[in-house]
C-alpha positions as CSV (number, residue, x, y, z in Angstrom):
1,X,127.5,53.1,201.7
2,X,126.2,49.9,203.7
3,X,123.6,48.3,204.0
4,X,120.3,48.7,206.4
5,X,117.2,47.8,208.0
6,X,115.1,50.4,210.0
7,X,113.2,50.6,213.2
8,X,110.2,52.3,212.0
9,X,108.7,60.6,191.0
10,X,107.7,60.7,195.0
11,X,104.3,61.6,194.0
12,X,104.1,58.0,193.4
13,X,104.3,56.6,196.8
14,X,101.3,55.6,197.8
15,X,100.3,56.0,201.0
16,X,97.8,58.0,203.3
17,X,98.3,61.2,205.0
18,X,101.5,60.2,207.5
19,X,101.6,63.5,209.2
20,X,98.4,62.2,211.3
21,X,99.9,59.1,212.3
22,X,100.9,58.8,216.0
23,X,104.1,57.9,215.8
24,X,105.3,61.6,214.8
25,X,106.5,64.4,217.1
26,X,104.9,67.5,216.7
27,X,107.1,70.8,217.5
28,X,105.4,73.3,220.1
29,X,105.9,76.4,217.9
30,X,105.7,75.6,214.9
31,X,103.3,73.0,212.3
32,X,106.5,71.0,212.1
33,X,106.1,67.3,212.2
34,X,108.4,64.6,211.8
35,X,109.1,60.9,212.8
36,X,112.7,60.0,214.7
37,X,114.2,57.0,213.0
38,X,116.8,54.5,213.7
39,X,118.7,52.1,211.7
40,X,120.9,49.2,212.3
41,X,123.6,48.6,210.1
42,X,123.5,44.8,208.5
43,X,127.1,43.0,208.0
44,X,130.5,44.3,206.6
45,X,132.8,46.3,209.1
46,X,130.3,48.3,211.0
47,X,127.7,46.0,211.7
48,X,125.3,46.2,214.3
49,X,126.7,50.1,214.3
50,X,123.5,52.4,214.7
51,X,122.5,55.5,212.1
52,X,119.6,58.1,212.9
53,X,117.4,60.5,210.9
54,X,114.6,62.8,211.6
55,X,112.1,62.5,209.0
56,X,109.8,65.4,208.6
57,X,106.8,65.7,206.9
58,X,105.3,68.8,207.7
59,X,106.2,72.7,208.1
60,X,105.7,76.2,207.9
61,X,107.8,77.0,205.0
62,X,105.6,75.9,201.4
63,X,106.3,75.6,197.9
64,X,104.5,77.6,195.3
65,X,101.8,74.9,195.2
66,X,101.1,75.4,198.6
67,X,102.6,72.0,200.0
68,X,105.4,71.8,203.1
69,X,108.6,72.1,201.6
70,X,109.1,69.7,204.7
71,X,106.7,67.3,203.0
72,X,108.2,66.9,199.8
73,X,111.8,65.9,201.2
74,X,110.2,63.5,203.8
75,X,108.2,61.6,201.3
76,X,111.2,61.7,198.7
77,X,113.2,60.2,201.9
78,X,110.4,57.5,202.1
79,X,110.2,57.0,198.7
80,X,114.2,56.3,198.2
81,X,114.2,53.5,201.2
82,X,111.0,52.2,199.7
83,X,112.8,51.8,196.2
84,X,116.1,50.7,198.0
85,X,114.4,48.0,199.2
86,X,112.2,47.1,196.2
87,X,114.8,47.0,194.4
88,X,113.4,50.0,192.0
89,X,114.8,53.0,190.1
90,X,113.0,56.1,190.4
91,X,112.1,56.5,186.9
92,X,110.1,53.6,186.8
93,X,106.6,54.6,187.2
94,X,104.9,51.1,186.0
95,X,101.8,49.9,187.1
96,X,104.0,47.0,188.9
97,X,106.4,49.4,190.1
98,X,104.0,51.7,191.6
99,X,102.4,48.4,193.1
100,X,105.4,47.9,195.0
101,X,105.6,51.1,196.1
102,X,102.2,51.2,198.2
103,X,103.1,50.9,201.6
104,X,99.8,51.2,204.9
105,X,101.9,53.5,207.2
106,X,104.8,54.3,207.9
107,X,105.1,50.8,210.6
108,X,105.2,49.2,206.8
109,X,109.3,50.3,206.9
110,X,109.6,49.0,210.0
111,X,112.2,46.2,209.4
112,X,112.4,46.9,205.7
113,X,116.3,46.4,204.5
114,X,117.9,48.8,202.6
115,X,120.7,51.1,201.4
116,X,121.6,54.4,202.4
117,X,124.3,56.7,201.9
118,X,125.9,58.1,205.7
119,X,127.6,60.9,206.8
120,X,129.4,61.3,210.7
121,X,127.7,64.9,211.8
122,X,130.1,67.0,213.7
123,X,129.5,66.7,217.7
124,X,128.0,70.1,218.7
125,X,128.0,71.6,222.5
126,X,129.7,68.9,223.7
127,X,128.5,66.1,221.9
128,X,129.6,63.7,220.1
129,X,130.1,63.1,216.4
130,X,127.1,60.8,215.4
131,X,126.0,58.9,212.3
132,X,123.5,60.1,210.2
133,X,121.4,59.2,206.7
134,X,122.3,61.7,203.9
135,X,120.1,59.7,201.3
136,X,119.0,56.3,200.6
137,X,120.7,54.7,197.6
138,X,118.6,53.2,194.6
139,X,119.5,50.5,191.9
140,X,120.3,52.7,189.9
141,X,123.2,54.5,191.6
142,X,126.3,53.7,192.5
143,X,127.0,51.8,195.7
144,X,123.7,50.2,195.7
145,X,123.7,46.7,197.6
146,X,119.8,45.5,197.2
147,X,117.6,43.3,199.5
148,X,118.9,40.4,201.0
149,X,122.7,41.4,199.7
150,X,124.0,42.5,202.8
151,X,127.6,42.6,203.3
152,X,128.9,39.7,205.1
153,X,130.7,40.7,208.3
154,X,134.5,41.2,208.2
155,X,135.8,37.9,209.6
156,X,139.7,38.2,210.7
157,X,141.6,36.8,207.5
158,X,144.4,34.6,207.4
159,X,146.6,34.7,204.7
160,X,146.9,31.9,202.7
161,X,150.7,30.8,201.3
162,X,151.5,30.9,198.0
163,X,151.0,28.4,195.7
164,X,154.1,27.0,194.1
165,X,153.4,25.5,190.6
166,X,154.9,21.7,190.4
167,X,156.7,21.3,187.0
168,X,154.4,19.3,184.6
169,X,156.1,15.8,182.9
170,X,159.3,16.4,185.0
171,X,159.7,19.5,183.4
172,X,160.3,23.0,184.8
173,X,158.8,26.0,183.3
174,X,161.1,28.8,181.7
175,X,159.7,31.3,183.8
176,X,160.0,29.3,186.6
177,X,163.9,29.7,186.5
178,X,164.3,33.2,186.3
C-alpha cells in the first residue's frame, strides 16, 4: 500500500449527480459512464510512479432498487479516497463526519492525498503490465498511511559502524570478554 494524490455507508457522500458532469466518458452502446483517473504515487520507493482507474458511475446492469450497479461501486470508490483522505472510518456517520464528507464535484479530489491499495494488471495483446487501484485504504484498515504522512523517499543508506561500548571506571564488562 502507498501513499497518493489524484489528478481528478457511501450513501453518505454527499455530492450532486456526477454522472452529468463533463469530465466523464460516455460509452457509445451502452448508458455506461465513467471518469479516467490518474494518480501519482507520494514518497517511499515508487515515488513519482503513476497508478490509473476507471471510475464508473453509471450502467445498464441495476440493483433491485433500480440503481446502476455501476453507481454504487463508483461512489463506494469515491467515498473510500474521500475517507482516506479525511482521515475517517466508514462506520462513522456523525454529523462532523458526514460534514467532511461533502465534496462540490468530483474536481474536489483533484489533488486530494490519499491511500490506496494497488495491484500490477497483467499486459494484454501486447501490452504491458500496468498499475492499477484495487481499493482505497481507510483508518481503519491495515496499511493505512493518512494525510500528510507520506512515506519519505528511499534515500541510499549507509551503514553506520558499530558502536563499541568504552568500559565504565576503568573497568570492562563481563560480557564484554566473552
Amino acid at each position: 500500500m502507498q501513499y497518493f494524490t489524484s489528478n481528478h455507508r457511501w450513501m453518505e457522500l454527499s455530492i450532486p449527480d456526477l454522472a452529468q458532469d463533463a469530465i466523464f466518458r460516455q460509452s457509445a452502446t451502452t448508458s455506461a459512464k465513467w471518469i479516467e483517473c490518474e494518480f501519482t504515487i507520494i514518497g517511499g520507493q515508487f515515488d513519482k510512479r503513476k497508478v490509473w482507474h476507471n471510475i464508473f458511475l453509471d450502467g445498464d446492469k441495476k440493483n433491485a432498487n433500480g440503481i446502476s450497479v455501476s453507481k454504487e461501486i463508483g461512489l463506494k470508490a469515491i467515498r473510500g479516497m474521500v475517507d482516506s483522505a479525511k482521515g475517517l472510518t466508514p462506520n462513522d456517520v456523525s454529523p462532523e463526519a458526514n460534514t467532511l464528507r461533502q465534496i462540490s464535484s468530483l474536481e474536489a479530489i483533484n489533488g486530494m492525498e490519499f491511500c490506496i491499495k494497488i495491484a500490477v494488471e497483467k499486459g494484454t495483446n501486447g501490452y504491458d503490465d500496468k498499475n492499477k487501484m484495487l481499493a482505497p485504504v481507510t483508518a481503519n484498515q491495515e496499511g493505512y498511511i493518512g494525510g500528510g504522512n507520506a512515506p519519505a523517499p528511499v534515500q541510499p543508506t549507509v551503514q553506520a559502524q558499530p558502536q563499541v561500548q568504552q568500559p565504565q571506571n576503568g573497568v570492562t564488562p563481563s560480557w564484554a570478554n566473552k
